[in-house]
C-alpha positions as CSV (number, residue, x, y, z in Angstrom):
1,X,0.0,0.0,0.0
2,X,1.0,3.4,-0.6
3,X,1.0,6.3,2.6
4,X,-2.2,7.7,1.1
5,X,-4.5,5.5,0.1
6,X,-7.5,6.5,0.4
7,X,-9.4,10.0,-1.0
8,X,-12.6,11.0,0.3
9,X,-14.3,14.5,-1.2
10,X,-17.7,15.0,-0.2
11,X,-20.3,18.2,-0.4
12,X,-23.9,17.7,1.1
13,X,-25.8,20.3,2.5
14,X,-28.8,20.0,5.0
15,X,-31.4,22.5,6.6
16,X,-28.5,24.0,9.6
17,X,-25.4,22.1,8.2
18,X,-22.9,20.9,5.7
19,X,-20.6,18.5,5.0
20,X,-17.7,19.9,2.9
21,X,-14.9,17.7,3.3
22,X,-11.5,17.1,0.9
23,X,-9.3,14.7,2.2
24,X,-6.5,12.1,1.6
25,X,-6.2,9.2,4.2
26,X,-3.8,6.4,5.3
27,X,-4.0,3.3,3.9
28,X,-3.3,1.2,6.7
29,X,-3.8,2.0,10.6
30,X,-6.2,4.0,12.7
31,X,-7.4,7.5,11.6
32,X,-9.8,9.2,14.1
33,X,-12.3,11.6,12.7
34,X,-12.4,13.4,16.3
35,X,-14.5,16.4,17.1
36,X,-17.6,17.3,19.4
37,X,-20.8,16.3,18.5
38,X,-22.2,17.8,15.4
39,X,-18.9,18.4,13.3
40,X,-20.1,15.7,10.5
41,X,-18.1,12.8,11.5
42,X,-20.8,10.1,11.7
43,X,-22.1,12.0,8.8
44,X,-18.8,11.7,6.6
45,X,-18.4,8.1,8.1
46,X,-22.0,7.8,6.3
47,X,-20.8,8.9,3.3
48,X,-17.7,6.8,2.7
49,X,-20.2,3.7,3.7
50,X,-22.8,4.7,1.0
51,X,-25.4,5.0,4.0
52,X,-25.5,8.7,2.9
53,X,-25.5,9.6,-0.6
54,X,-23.7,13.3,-1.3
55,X,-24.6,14.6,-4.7
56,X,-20.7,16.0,-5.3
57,X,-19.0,12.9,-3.5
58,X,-15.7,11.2,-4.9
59,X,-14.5,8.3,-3.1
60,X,-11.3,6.0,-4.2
61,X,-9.7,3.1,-1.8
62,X,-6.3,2.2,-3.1
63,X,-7.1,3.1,-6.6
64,X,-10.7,1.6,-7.1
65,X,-13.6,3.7,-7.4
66,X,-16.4,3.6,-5.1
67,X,-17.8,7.1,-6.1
68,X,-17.4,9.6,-8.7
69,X,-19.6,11.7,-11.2
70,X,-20.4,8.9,-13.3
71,X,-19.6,5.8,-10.9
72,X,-22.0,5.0,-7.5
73,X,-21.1,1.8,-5.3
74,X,-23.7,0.8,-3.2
75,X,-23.2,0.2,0.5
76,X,-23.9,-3.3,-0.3
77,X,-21.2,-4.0,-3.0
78,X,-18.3,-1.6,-1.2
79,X,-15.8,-4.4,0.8
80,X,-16.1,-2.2,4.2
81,X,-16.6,-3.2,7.8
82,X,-19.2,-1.0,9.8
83,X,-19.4,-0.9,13.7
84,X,-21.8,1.2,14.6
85,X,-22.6,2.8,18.7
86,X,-25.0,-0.3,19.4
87,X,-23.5,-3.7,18.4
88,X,-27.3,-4.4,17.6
89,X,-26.7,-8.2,17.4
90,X,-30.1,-10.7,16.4
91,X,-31.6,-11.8,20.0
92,X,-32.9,-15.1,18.6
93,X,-29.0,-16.4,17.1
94,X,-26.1,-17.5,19.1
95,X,-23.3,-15.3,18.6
96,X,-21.6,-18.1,16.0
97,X,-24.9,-17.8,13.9
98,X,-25.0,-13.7,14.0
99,X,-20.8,-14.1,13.0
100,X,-22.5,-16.6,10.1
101,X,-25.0,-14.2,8.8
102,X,-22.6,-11.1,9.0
103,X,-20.3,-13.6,6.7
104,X,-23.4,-13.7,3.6
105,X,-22.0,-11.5,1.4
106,X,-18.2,-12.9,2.1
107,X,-16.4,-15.4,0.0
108,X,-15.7,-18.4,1.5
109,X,-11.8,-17.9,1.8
110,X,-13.8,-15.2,4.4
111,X,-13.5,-17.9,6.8
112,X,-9.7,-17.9,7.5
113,X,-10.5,-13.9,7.9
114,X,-13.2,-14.8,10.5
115,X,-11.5,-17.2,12.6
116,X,-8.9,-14.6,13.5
117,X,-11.1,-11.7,14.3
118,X,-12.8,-14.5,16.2
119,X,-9.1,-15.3,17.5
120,X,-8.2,-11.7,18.2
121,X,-11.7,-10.1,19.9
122,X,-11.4,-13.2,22.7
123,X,-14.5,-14.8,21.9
124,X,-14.1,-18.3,21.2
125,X,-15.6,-19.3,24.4
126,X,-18.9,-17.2,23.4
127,X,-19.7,-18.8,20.1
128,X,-22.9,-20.5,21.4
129,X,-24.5,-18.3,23.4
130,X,-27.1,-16.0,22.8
131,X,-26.4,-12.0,22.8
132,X,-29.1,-11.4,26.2
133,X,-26.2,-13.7,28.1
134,X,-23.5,-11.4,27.0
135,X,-22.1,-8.3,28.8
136,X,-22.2,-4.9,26.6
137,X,-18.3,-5.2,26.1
138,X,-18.8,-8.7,24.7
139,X,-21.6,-8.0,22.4
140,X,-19.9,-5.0,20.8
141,X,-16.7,-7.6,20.5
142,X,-18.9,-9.6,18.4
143,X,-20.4,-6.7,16.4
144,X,-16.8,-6.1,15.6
145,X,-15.6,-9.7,14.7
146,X,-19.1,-10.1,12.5
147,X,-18.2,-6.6,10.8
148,X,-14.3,-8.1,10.0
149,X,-16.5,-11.7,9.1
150,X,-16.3,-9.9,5.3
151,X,-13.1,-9.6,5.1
152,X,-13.4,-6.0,4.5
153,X,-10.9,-3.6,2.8
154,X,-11.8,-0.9,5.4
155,X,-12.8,-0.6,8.8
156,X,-15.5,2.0,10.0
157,X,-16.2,2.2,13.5
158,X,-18.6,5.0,14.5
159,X,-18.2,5.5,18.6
160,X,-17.8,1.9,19.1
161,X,-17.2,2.6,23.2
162,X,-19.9,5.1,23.8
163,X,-23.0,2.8,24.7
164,X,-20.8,1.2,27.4
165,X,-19.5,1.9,30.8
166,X,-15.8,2.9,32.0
167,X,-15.9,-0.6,33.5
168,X,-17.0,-2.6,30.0
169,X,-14.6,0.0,28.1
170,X,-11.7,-0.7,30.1
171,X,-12.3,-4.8,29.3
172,X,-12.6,-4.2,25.4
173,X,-9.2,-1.6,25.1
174,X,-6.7,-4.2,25.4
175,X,-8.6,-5.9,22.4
176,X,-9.1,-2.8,20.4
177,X,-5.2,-2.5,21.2
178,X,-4.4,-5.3,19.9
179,X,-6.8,-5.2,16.3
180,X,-4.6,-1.7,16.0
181,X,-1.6,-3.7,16.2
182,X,-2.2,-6.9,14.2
183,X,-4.9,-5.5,11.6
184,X,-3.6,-4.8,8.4
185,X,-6.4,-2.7,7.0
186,X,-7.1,1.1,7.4
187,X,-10.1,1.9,10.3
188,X,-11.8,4.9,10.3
189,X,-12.4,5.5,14.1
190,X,-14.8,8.1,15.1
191,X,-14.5,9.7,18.9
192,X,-14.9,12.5,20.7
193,X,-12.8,10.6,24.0
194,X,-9.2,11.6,24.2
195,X,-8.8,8.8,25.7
196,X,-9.5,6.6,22.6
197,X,-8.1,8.9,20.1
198,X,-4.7,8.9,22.1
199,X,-4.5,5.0,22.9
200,X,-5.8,4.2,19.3
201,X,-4.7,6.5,16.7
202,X,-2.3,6.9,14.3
203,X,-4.0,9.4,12.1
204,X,-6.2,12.8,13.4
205,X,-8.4,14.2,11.5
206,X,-10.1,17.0,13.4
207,X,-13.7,18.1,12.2
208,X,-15.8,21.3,13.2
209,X,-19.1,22.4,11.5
210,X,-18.5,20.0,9.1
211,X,-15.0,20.4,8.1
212,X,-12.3,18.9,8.0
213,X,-9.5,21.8,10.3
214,X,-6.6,19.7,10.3
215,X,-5.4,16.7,8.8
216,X,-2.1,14.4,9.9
217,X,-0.1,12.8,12.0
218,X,-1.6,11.9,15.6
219,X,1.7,13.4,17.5
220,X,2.2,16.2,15.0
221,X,-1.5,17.2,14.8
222,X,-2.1,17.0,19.0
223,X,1.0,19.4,19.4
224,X,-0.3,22.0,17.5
225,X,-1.1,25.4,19.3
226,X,-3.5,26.9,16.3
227,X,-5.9,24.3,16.4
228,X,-9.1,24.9,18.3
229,X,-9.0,20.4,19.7
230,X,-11.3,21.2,22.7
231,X,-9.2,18.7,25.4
232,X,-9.2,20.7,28.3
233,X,-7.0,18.4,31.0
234,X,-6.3,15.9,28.8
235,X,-3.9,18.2,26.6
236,X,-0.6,16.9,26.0
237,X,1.4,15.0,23.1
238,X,2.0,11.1,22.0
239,X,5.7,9.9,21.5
240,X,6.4,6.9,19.7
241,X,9.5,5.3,21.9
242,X,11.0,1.8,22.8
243,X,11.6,0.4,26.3
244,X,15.4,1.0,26.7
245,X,16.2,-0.4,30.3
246,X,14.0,-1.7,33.4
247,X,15.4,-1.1,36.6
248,X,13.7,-4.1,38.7
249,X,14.4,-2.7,41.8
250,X,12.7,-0.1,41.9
251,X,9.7,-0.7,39.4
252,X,10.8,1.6,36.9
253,X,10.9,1.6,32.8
254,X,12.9,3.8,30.9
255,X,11.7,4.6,27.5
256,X,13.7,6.3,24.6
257,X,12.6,8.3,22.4
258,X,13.7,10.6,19.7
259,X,15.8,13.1,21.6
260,X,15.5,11.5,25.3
261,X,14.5,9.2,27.6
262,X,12.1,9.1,30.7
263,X,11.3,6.9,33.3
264,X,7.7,5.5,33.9
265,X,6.2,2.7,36.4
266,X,7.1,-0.8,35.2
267,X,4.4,-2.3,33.1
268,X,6.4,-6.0,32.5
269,X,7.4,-4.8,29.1
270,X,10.4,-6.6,27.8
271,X,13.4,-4.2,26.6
272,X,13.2,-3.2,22.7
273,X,9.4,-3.1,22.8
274,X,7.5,-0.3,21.3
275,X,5.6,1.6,23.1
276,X,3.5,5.2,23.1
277,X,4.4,7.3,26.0
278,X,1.3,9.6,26.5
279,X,2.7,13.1,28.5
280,X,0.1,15.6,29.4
281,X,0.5,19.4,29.7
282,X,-0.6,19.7,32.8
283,X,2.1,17.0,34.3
284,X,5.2,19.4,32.4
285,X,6.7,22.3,33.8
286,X,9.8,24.5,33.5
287,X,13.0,25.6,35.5
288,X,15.5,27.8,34.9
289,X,18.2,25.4,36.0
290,X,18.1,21.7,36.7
291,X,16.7,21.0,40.3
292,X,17.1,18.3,43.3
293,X,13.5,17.4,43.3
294,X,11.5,14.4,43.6
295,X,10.3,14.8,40.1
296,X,13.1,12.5,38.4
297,X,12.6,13.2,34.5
298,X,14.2,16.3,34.0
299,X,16.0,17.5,30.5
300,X,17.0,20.6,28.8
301,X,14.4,22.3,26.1
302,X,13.9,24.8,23.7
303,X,11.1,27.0,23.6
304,X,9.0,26.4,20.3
305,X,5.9,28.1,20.5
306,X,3.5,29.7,22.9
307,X,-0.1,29.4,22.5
308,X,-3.3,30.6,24.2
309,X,-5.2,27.7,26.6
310,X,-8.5,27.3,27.3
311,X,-8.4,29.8,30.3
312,X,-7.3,33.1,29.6
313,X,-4.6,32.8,32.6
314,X,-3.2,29.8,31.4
315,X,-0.9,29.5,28.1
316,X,0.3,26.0,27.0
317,X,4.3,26.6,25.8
318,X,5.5,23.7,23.0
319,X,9.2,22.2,24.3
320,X,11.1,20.8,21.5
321,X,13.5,18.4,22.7
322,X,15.6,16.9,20.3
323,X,13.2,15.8,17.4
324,X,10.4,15.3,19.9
325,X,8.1,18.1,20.7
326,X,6.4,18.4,24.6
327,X,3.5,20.7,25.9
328,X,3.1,22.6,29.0
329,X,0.5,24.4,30.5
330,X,1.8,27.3,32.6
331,X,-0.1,30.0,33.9
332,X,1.0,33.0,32.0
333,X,2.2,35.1,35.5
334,X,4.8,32.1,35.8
335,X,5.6,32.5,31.6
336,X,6.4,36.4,32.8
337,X,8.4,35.9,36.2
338,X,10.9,32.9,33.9
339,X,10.9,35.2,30.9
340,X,9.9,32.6,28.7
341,X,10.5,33.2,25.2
342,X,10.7,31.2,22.1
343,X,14.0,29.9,21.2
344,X,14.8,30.1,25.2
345,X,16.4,27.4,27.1
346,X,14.5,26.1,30.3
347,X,14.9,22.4,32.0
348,X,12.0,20.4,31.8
349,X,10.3,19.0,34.5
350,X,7.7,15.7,33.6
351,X,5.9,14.7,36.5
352,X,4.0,11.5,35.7
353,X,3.8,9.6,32.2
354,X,1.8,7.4,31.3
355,X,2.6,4.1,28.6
356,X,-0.2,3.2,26.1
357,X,1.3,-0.4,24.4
């Protein structure tokens, strides 16, 4: 596959909104369409399925039409996957026989395709039961494996995680986790929870009144100061890093990443493994010299950028260290008495950091 496979272009206007959207996608891993509710992404989720017909609408997935002026797929005929908010499952079939139906408009070499989503979601052991004997984490497990049952060419998952609890979500991550890593097929992964679009992503698409503000990147778009991504507390930046040393007696990882290396709680990772090291704004400050402190991940950065926050006292200040770029919220009183400035040199102080496999 080529780094941008997929084009979308869509135009569709409603009584109090439009869609106008022109975009060019990953081919392979996760892209959130992220934004609060009303920006268009179910609705440009809609479209790329066919559920939603735009009159000006091009669609092409690694090279073959699927819309155009002259060419319409219908949502039957397009080889997609759709998980939708409800995993709507038929009460009267055992899960094997809803993964069966979901499987009618597959080819039978579908089944190797369906015995590892089966494989993968952790649901071997639920094949004969009936979907009023499941828990709401199971059930949208199975809504998944039946929507990978036709061996799709894309994945669309429209808020897969919001009809649950934080208990249910919390069982179904480490398998959402693990489709991210072993799928090898674009999703399309709408959200408005930072905590999905930060554990899941590799693409961000950010939408507001039903366009498309910013395309790339998840680490390069989230540490951007000029886009209006409405994450209040949970600001901060993904790096990509490996785990470079564990230090057992103390219950400590150290992860490396482009330009550095912190040290994080322990998670039984083996040394060389990849691994995303979430940092949040609010957990990074600055010094004007290096400090005895019990805050242990200290290292010198440069100034980038300074951008307004979401409170008009506060400012959030990128870090670039190395080729790896850090926020910090600081109030601006504290940006005044350390004369921060960009290009400036200040030690930076991370406070807590959290590992996302």
């Amino acid at each position: 596959m080529s780094d941008l496979d997929i084009q979308a272009r869509f135009q569709l206007a409603w009584p109090g909104f439009a869609l106008d959207v022109d975009l060019e996608l990953p081919g392979r891993g996760v892209t959130a369409l992220f934004g609060v509710s009303g920006s268009g992404k179910t609705t440009l989720l809609r479209c790329i399925a066919g559920l939603e017909r735009a009159p000006q609408g091009r669609l092409v997935v690694d090279g073959d039409i699927w819309q155009s002026d002259q060419q319409w797929l219908p949502t039957h005929k397009r080889p997609l996957g759709y998980v939708f908010q409800e995993a709507s499952l038929f009460a009267h079939l055992s899960v094997q026989d809803n993964l069966r139906y979901g499987m009618r408009r597959s080819s039978g070499a579908a089944h190797t395709g369906l015995d590892q989503a089966i494989e993968l979601l952790g649901i071997g052991h639920l094949l004969t039961r009936n979907p009023d004997l499941l828990s709401g984490g199971e059930r949208q497990r199975v809504a998944i494996a039946r929507a990978l049952a036709v061996s799709p060419r894309l994945l669309l998952m429209d808020e897969p995680l919001a009809a649950l609890d934080l208990q249910r979500k919390r069982e179904i991550f480490p398998y959402l986790e693990r489709l991210h890593r072993e799928l090898d097929m674009p999703v399309l992964y709408v959200t408005h929870s930072p905590e999905e679009l930060t554990r899941l992503a590799d693409h961000l698409v950010v939408m507001e009144n039903g366009r498309a503000i910013a395309s790339g990147n998840l680490g390069e778009t989230l540490s951007r100061l000029d886009l209006p991504i409405q994450l209040g507390e949970d600001a901060g930046v993904i790096i990509e890093a490996t785990i470079g040393a564990v230090d057992n007696e103390w219950h400590l990882a150290r992860v490396d990443f482009a330009g550095g290396s912190l040290w994080a709680k322990d998670q039984g990772l083996a040394v060389g493994t990849s691994v995303r090291v979430r940092v949040l704004a609010r957990d990074v400050s600055l010094a004007a010299q290096q400090t005895a402190s019990s805050i242990q991940n200290q290292m010198p950065g440069q100034i980038d950028a300074i951008g307004e926050d979401e409170h008009p006292g506060l400012a959030l200040v990128r870090v670039r260290i190395g080729d790896t770029i850090l926020l910090a919220r600081l109030t601006k009183r504290a940006i005044a008495t350390l004369d921060v400035d960009v290009g400036k040199t200040f030690w930076v102080q991370i406070k807590s950091v959290a590992l996302l496999q």
